[in-house]
C-alpha positions in Angstrom: 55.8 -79.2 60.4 54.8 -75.5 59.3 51.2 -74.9 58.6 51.6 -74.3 55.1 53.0 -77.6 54.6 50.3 -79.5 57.0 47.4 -77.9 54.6 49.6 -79.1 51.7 49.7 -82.4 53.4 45.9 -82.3 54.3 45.0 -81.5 50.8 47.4 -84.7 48.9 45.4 -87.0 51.3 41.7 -85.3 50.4 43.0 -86.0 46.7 44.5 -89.6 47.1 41.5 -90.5 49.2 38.7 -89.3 46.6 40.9 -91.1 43.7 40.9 -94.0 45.9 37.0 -93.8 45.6 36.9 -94.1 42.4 36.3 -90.6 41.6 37.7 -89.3 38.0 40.5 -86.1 39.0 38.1 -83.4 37.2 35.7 -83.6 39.9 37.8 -82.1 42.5 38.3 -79.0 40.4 35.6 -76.7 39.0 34.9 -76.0 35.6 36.3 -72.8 34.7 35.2 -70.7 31.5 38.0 -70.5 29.0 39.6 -67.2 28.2 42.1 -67.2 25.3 43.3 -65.5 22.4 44.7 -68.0 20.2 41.9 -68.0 18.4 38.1 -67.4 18.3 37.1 -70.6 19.3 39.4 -70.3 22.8 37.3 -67.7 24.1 34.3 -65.6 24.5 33.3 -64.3 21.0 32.6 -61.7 19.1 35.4 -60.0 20.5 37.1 -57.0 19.4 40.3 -58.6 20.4 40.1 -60.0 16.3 39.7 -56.4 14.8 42.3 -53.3 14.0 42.2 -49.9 14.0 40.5 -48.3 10.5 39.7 -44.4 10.2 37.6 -45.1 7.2 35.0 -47.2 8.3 31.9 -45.9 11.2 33.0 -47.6 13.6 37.0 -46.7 13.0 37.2 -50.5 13.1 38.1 -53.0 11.1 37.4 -57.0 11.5 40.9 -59.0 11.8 39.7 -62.9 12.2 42.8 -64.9 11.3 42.9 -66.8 8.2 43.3 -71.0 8.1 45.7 -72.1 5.8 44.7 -71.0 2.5 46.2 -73.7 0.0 44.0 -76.5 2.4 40.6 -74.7 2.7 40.6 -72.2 -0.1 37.0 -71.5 0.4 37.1 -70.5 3.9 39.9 -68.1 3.4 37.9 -66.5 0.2 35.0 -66.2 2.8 37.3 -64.4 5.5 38.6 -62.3 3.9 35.2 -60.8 2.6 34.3 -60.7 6.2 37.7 -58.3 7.5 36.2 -56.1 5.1 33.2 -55.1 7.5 33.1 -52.2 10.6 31.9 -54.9 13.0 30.1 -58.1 13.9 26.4 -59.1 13.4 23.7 -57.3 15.0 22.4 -60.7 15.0 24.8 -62.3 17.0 25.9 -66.1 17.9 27.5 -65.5 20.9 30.0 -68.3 21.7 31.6 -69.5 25.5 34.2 -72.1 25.8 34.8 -74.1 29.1 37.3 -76.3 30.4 34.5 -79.0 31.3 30.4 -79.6 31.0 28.0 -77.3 32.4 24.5 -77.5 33.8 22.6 -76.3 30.4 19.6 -75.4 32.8 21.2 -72.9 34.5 22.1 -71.0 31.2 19.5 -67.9 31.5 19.3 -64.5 30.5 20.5 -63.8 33.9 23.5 -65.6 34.4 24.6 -64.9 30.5 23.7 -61.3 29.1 24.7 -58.4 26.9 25.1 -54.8 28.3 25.1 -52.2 25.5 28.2 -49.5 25.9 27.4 -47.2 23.2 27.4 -45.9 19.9 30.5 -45.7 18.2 29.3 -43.8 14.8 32.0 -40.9 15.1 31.2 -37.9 12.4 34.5 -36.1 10.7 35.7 -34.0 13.9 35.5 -37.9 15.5 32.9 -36.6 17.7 30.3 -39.8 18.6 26.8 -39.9 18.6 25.4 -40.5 21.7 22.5 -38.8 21.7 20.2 -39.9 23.8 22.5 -43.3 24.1 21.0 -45.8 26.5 24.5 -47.3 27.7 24.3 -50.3 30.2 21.3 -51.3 28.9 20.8 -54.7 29.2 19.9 -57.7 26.4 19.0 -61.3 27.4 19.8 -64.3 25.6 17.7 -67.7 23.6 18.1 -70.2 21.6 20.9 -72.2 23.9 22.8 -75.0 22.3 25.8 -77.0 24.0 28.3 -78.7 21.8 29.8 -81.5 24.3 32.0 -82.1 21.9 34.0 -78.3 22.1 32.6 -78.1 25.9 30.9 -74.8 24.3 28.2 -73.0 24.9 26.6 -71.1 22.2 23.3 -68.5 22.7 21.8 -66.0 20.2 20.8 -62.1 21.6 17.2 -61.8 22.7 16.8 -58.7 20.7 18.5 -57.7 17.0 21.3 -55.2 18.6 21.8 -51.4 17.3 24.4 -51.1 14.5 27.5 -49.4 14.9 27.6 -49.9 18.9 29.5 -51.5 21.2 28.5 -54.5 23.6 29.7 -56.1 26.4 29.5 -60.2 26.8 29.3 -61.1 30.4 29.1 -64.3 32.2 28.5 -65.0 35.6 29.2 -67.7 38.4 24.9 -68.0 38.5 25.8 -70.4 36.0 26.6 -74.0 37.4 29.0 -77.0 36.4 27.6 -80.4 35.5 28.5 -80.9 39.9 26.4 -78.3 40.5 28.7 -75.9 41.4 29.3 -72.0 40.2 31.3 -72.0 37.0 34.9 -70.0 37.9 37.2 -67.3 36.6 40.0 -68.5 35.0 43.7 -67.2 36.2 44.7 -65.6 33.1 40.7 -63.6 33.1 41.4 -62.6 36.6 45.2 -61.6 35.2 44.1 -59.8 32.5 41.2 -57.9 33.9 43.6 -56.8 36.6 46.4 -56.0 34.2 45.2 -52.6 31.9 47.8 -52.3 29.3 45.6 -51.5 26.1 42.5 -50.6 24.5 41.0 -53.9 24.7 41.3 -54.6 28.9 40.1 -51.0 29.5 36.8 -52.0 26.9 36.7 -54.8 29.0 36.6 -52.7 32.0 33.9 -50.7 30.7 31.6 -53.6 30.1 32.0 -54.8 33.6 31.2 -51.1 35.6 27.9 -51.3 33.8 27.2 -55.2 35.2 28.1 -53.6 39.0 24.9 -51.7 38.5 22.3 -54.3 37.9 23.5 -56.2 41.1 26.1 -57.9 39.3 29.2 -57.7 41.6 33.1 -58.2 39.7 33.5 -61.3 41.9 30.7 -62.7 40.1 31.6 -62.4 36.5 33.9 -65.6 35.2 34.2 -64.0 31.5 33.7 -61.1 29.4 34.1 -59.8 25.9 33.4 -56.8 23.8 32.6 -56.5 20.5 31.6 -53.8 18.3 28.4 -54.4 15.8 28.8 -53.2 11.8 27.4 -50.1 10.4 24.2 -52.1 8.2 23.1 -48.9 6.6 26.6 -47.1 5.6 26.8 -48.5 1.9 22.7 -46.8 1.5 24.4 -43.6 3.5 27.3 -43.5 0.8 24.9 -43.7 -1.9 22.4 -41.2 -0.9 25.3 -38.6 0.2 26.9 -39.2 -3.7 23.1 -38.4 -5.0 23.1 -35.4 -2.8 27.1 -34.6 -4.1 26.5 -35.3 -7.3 24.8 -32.2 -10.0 22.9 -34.2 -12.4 22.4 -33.2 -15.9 18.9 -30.7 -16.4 16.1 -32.7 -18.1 15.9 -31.3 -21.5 12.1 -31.5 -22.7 12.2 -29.5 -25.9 11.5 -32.1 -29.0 14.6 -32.6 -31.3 15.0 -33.9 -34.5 13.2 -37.8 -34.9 14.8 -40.3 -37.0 12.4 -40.9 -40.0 12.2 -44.4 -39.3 10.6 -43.7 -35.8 7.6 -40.6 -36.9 6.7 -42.3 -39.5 2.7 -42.4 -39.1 1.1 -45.9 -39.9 -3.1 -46.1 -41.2 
């Protein structure tokens, strides 16, 4: 027998003998955290995964959630679509975590689930971005923890109301424990697809986990990310006031003109 088939062999009896205890099969595997893109509820979110490309707005972004079927739940595709009007996502965020299993709630800190902030992306006409004095990897804890045992999600609110028109990075590490006790995991296709940069999105994803590295957070230790860009909530005042500044309003004309006789007459 070859050694890769004894472990196999070893590791079928470990399995048959802790079902033969009466243990339920999802103990012997960790819970990982989900990472999907079917939809926003099948992984981290915000993320810009649901947004497109759009030269008009501050961000040069565009929200893109996909739509429910429309002729069942009218309402929520009237809402929708309002909301892939914006630039971006709440500065006021509900940030939401999927896993494949129950979690320790305790362990869910601003420490083992924070935001790192990756910059401005307000970009003037010659798509140069304002990062002026931009305080990039700066990091934002988390409150207000709920878990939805239904779902097996996790959802937190930022610490802090976040900077419009800026990008953040979600990240979630193994500090964070299973209902066993043990350090939530990576899934296969996060570990594919952070290892895999093809497009815009994996290399933001990238960029949120450098800036983890450097407050002790090693890439071993994250088991999800996302990124999400936050909406401009002063460009429709900024349109305004730059169409007041456009615009040559009429002179005020003081001199007295002719008054309708109805209106100077005098009254005693």
């Amino acid at each position: 027998m070859t050694l890769a088939m004894s472990r196999s062999a070893i590791s079928l009896v470990l399995a048959l003998s802790f079902t033969s205890l009466g243990f339920p099969a999802q103990v012997l595997a960790a819970v990982h955290a989900v990472f999907e893109f079917a939809t926003p509820a099948t992984g981290p979110f915000p993320s810009d995964w649901f947004t497109v490309p759009d030269a008009s707005h501050n961000t040069r972004r565009r929200v893109n959630l996909p739509l429910p079927n429309c002729a069942v739940r009218p309402s929520d595709c009237e809402d929708l679509k309002v909301i892939n009007t914006l630039d971006g996502f709440s500065a006021d965020p509900r940030l939401s975590i999927p896993f494949d299993g129950p979690i320790d709630v305790t362990t869910v800190t601003s420490e083992t689930v924070f935001l790192v902030r990756l910059g401005s992306t307000f970009c003037d006409g010659d798509d140069a971005c304002d990062d002026d004095n931009d305080d990039g990897g700066r990091v934002t804890g988390i409150n207000q923890v709920v878990w939805d045992p239904a779902t097996n999600t996790l959802h937190v609110k930022s610490d802090e109301f976040l900077d419009q028109h800026t990008r953040y990075g979600v990240i979630v590490t193994n500090r964070l424990r299973d209902g066993q006790g043990r350090p939530v995991e990576a899934s296969q296709k996060f570990r594919r697809f952070r290892q895999t940069v093809r497009g815009d999105y994996q290399q933001a994803l990238l960029g949120a986990i450098h800036p983890a590295q450097r407050i002790a957070v090693r890439e071993n230790e994250i088991v999800t990310a996302s990124v999400f860009t936050t909406q401009s909530l002063t460009a429709i005042l900024e349109k305004i006031r730059d169409q007041i500044k456009g615009a040559t309003p009429q002179p005020a004309d003081f001199i007295s003109t002719s008054v309708p006789a109805e209106r100077g007459r005098c009254f005693r």
